[in-house]
C-alpha positions as CSV (number, residue, x, y, z in Angstrom):
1,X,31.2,-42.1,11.4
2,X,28.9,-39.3,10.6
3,X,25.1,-39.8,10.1
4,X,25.3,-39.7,6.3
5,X,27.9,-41.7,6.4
6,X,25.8,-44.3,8.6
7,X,23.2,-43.9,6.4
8,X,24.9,-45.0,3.0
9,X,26.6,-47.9,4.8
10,X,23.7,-49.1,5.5
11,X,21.8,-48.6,2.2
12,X,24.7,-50.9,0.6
13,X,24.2,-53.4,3.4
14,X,20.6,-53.3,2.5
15,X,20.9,-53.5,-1.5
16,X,23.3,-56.8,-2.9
17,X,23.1,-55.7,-6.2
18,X,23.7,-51.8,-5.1
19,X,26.8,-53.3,-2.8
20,X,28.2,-55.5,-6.1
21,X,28.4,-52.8,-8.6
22,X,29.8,-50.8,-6.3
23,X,32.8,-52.9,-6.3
24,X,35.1,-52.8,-9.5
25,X,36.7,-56.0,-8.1
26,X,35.0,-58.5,-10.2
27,X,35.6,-58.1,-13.6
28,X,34.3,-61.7,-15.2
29,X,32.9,-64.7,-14.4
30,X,34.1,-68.3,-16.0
31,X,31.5,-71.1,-15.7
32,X,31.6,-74.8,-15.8
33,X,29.6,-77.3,-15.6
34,X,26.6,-79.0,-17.0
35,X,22.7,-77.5,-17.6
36,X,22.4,-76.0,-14.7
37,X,25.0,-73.0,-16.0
38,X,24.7,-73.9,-20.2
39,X,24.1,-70.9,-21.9
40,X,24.0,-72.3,-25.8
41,X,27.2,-74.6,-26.0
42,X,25.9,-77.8,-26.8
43,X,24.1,-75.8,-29.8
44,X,26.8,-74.7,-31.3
45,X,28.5,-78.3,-30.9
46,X,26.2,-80.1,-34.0
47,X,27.6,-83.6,-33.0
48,X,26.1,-83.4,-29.6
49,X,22.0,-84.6,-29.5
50,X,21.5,-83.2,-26.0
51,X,19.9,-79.8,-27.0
52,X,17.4,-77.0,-25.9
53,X,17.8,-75.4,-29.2
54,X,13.6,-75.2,-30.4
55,X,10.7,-73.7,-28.9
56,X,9.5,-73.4,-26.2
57,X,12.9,-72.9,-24.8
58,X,13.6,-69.5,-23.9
59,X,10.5,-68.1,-23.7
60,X,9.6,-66.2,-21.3
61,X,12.9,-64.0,-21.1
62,X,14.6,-64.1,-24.5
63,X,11.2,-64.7,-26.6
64,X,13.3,-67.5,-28.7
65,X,15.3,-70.5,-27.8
66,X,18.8,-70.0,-27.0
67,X,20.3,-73.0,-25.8
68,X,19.4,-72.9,-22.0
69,X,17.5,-75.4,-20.5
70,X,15.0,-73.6,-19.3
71,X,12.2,-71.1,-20.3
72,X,14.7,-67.6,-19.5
73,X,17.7,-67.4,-17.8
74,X,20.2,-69.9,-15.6
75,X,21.9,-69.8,-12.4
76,X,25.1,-67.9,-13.9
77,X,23.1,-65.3,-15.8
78,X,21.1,-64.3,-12.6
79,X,24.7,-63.6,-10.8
80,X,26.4,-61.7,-13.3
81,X,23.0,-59.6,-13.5
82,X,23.2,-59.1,-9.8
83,X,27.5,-58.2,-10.3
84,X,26.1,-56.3,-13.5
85,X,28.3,-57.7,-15.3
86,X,26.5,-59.0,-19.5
87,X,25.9,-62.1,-19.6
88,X,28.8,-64.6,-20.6
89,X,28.7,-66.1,-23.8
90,X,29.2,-69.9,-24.7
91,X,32.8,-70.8,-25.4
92,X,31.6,-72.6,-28.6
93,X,30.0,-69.4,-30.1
94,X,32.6,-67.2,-29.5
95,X,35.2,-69.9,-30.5
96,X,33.2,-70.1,-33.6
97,X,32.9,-66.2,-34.2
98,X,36.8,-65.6,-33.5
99,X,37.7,-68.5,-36.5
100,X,35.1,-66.6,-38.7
101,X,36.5,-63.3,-38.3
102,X,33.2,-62.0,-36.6
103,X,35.1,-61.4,-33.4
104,X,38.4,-60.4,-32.6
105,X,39.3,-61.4,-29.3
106,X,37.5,-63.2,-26.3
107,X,35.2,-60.9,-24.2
108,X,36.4,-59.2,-20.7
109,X,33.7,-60.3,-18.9
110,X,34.2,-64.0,-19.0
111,X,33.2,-67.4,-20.8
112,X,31.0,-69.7,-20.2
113,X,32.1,-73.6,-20.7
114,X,29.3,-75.6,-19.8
115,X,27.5,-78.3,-21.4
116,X,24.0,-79.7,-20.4
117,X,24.1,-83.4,-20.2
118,X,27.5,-83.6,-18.7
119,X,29.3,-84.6,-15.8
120,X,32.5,-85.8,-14.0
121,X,32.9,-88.6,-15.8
122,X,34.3,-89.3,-18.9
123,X,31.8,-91.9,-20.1
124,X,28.7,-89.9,-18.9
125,X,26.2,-89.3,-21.8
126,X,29.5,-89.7,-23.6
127,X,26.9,-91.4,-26.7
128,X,25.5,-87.6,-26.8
129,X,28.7,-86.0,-27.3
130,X,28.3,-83.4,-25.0
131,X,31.4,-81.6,-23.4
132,X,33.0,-82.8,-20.4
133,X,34.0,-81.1,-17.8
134,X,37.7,-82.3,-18.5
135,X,37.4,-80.8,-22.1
136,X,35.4,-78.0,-20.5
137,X,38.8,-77.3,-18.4
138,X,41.2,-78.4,-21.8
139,X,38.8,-75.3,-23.5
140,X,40.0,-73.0,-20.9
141,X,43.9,-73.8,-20.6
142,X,44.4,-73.8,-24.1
143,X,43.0,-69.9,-24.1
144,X,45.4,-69.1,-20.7
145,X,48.0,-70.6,-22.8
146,X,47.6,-68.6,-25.8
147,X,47.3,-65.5,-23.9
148,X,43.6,-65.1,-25.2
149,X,42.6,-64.3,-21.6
150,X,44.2,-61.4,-19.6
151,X,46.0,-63.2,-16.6
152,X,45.1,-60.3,-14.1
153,X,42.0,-60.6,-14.7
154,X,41.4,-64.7,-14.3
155,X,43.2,-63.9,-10.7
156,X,40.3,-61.1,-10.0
157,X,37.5,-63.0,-11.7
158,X,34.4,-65.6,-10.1
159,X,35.1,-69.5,-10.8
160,X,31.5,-70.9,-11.1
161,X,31.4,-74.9,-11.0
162,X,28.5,-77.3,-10.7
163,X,28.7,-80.9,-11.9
164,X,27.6,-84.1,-11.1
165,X,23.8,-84.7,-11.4
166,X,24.2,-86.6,-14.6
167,X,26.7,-89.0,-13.1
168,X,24.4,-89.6,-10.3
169,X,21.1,-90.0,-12.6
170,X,22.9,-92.1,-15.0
171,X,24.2,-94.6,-12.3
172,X,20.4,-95.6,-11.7
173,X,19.3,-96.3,-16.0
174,X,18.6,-100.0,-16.3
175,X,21.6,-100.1,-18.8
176,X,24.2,-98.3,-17.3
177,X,27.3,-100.9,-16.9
178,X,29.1,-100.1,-13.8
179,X,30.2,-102.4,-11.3
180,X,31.1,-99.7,-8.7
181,X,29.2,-99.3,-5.8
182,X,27.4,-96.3,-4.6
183,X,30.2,-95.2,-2.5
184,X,32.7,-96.2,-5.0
185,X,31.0,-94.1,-7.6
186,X,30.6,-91.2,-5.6
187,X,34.8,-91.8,-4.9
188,X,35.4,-91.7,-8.3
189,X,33.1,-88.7,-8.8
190,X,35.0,-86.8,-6.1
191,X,38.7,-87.8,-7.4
192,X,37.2,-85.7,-10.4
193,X,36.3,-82.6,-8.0
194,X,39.9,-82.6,-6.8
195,X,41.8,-82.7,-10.0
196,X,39.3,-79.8,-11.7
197,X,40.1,-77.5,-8.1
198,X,43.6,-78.4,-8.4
199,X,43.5,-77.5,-12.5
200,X,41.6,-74.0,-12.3
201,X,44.0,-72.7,-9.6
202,X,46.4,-73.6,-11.5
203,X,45.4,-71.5,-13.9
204,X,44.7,-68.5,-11.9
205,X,41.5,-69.2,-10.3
206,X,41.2,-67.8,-6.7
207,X,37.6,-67.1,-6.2
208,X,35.7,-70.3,-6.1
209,X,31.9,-71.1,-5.7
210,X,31.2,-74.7,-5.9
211,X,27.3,-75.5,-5.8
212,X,26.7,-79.1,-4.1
213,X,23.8,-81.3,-6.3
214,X,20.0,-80.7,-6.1
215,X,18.1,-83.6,-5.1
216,X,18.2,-85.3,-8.3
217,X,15.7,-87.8,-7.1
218,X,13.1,-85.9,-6.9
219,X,13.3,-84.5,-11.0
220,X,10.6,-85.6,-12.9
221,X,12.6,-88.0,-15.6
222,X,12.9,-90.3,-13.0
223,X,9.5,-91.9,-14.6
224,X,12.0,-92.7,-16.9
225,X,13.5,-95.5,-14.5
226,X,11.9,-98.6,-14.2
227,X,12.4,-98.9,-10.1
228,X,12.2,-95.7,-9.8
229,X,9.0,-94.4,-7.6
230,X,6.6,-91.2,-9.0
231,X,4.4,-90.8,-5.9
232,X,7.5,-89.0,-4.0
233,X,11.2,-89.0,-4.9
234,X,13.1,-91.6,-5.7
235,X,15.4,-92.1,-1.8
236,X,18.2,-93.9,-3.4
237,X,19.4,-91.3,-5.8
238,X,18.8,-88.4,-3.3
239,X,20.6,-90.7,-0.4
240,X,23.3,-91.0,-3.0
241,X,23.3,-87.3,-4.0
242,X,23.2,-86.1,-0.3
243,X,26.8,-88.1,0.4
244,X,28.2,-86.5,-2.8
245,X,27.3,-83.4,-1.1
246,X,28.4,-83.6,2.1
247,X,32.0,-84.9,0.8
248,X,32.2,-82.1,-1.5
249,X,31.7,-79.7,1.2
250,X,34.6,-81.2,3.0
251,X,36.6,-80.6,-0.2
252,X,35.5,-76.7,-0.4
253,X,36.2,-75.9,3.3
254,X,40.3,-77.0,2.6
255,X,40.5,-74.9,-0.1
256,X,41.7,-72.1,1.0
257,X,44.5,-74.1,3.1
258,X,45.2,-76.3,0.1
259,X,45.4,-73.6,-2.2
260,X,47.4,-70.3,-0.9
261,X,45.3,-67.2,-1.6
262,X,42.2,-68.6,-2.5
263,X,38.9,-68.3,-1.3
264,X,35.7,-70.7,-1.7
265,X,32.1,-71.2,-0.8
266,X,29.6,-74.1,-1.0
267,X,26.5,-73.3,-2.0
268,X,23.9,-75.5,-0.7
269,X,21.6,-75.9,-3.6
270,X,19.7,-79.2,-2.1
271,X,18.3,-77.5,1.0
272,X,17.9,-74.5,-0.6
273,X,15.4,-76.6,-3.2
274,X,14.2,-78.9,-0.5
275,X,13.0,-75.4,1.2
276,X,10.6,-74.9,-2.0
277,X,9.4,-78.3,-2.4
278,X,8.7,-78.2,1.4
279,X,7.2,-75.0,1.7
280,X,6.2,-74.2,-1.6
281,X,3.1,-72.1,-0.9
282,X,5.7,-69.8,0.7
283,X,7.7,-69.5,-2.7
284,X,4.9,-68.9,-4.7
285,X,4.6,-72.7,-6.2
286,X,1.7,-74.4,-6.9
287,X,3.5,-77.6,-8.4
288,X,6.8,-78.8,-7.2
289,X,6.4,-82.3,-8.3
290,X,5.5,-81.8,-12.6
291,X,7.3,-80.5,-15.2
292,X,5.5,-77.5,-16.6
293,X,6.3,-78.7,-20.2
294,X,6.7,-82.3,-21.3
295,X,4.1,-85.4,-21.6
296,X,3.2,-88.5,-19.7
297,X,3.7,-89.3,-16.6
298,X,4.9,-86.2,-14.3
299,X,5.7,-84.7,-17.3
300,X,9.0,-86.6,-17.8
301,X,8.2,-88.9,-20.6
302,X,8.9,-86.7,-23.1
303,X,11.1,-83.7,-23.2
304,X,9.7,-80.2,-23.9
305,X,9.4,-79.3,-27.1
306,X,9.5,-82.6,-28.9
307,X,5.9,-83.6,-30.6
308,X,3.3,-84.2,-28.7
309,X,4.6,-82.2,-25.8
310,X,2.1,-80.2,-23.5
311,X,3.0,-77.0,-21.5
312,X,1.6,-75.0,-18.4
313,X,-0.2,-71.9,-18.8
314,X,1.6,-70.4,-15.7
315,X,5.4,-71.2,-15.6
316,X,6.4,-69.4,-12.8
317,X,3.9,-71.5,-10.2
318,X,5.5,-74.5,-11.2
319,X,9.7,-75.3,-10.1
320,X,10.9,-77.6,-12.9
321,X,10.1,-76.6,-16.4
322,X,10.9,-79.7,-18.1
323,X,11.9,-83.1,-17.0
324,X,15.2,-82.8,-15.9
325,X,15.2,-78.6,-14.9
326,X,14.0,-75.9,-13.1
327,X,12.1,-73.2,-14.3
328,X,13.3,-69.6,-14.4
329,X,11.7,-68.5,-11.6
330,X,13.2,-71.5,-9.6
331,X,16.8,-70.6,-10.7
332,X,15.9,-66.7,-9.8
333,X,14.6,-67.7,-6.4
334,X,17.9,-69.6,-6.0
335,X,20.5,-67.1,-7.0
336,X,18.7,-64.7,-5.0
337,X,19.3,-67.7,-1.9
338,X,23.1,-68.0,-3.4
339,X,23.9,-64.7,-3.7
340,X,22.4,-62.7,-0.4
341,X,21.7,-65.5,1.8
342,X,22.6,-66.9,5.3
343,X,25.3,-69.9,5.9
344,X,21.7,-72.5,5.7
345,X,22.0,-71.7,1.8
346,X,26.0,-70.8,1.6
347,X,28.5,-70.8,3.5
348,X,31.0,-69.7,5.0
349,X,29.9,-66.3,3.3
350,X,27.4,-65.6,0.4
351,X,28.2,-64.8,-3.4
352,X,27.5,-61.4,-2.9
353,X,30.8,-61.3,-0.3
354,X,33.1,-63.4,-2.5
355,X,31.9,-61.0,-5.6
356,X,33.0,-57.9,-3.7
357,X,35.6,-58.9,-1.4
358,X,33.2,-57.3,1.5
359,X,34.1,-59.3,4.2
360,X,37.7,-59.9,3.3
């Protein structure tokens, strides 16, 4: 190898985002899940009450609410920046623009499914009509089926999929109904996991990232929860989320066995969080405990936006922006850790490998 040549390889090596749009080998990106990935669909669904949809949403990066939960951008728009791919649209807008005659066919560079609020199971926040990820997966077939979405380029394309926080929160509300125990919960949760895997490669899906759970207990609606504590996070959810977790990384590593010509990677969202709330002086975070926007106690009384609400004057020093999610800076700081980092983050390779095939 000459020294130029040395020299570029090692300007690539050096530049993930440089490295990605080198690569013409990703050509969309199809997300599911719940708020973590929503880019607007449960606004365009007007039966669903579980919405972002009003000020201050959105604003600092769009200037106007958009749907995401969050003040700017999510997880998946953060990736497919760093792929340079545009950002994917909702399934529900487009669906809604093709049936009005606004659009003509389904973009090339992916759709987004998710819905805030949902999870793996049927019956969670089933009362606020949000979008399961069943239907999510239902949403997709039917456009695989109807040859709406190239075949080639499903087979080509990034599988983002990140559910499951809900279900876990949900288990702990004084009302919920359930007579499954933890471990029985997290079982069912799991049988879900397997059946949406087994569903998307049917379809085509071969690149797979699956992003383990957050620690859930530490988000600041749990003042919502009568047992739950607000002096530190609440153990039992986080105990519960942690064995979702380590299960679902036993899932991801058979994959590629399981599944002929697939790859997959875990991302390790809970220790790459637990990282900011430990060190958060480090991360640039002055509060990793508060929502920035919200009322009462810890901020998660009240959701963001509703009437009487009260917001930070520095968003980016604080990680959650409202009761339940993180702030943009938070999910930047994460995709960054997701998409060039070491195996503590993701594993067995980073999303920057599986975008570009760099290590395959």
């Amino acid at each position: 190898m000459s020294s130029m040549d040395l020299l570029v390889t090692l300007l690539l090596l050096a530049s993930p985002v440089a490295l990605a749009k080198s690569s013409p080998s990703l050509p969309a990106i199809f997300t599911f899940g719940d708020s973590i990935f929503d880019a607007g669909n449960n606004h365009f669904n007007k039966n669903c009450t579980a919405q972002a949809d009003f000020p201050p949403y959105g604003s600092s990066f769009f200037h106007q609410p958009t749907g995401r939960f969050t003040n700017g951008r999510t997880v998946a728009d953060f990736i497919s920046q760093f792929i340079g791919l545009p950002l994917q649209k909702p399934f529900l807008e487009l669906h809604i623009q093709i049936m009005n005659g606004t659009l003509k066919r389904f973009p090339s560079n992916g759709i987004n499914f998710a819905s805030a609020g949902s999870g793996f199971l049927l019956d969670t926040n089933k009362d606020m009509r949000v979008t399961p990820i069943q239907t999510q997966l239902q949403q997709f077939q039917t456009l695989v089926e109807q040859n709406k979405i190239e075949k080639s380029i499903i087979q080509e394309s990034l599988f983002l999929l990140e559910s499951g926080s809900n279900d876990i929160f949900n288990y702990f509300l004084p009302f919920q109904t359930t007579t499954l125990s933890p471990d029985d919960y997290v079982d069912s949760m799991l049988t879900q996991v397997n059946k949406t895997i087994d569903q998307i490669y049917k379809l085509g899906a071969r690149r797979i990232a699956i992003f383990s759970l957050g620690p859930v207990g530490c988000v600041p609606a749990r003042a919502l929860l009568p047992n739950a504590p607000t002096n530190k996070c609440f153990g039992k959810m986080n105990v519960m989320a942690k064995k979702y977790n380590r299960r679902l990384e036993d899932i991801v590593n058979i994959i590629p066995t399981k599944y002929p010509g697939s790859i997959a990677v875990f991302g390790a969202v809970y220790a790459i969080t637990h990282r900011f709330q430990t060190y958060p002086a480090r991360y640039g975070f002055s509060d990793v405990s508060n929502a920035c926007c919200g009322g009462g106690t810890l901020g998660g009384l009240k959701q963001c936006g509703r009437e009487g609400y009260k917001i930070c004057n520095n968003p980016n020093e604080f990680m959650f922006w409202d009761f339940y999610h993180p702030t943009e800076r938070t999910y930047h700081l994460m995709s960054k850790a997701l998409w060039n980092g070491n195996k503590n983050k993701i594993r067995p390779f980073n999303l920057m490998a599986l975008a570009t095939n760099f290590t395959f």
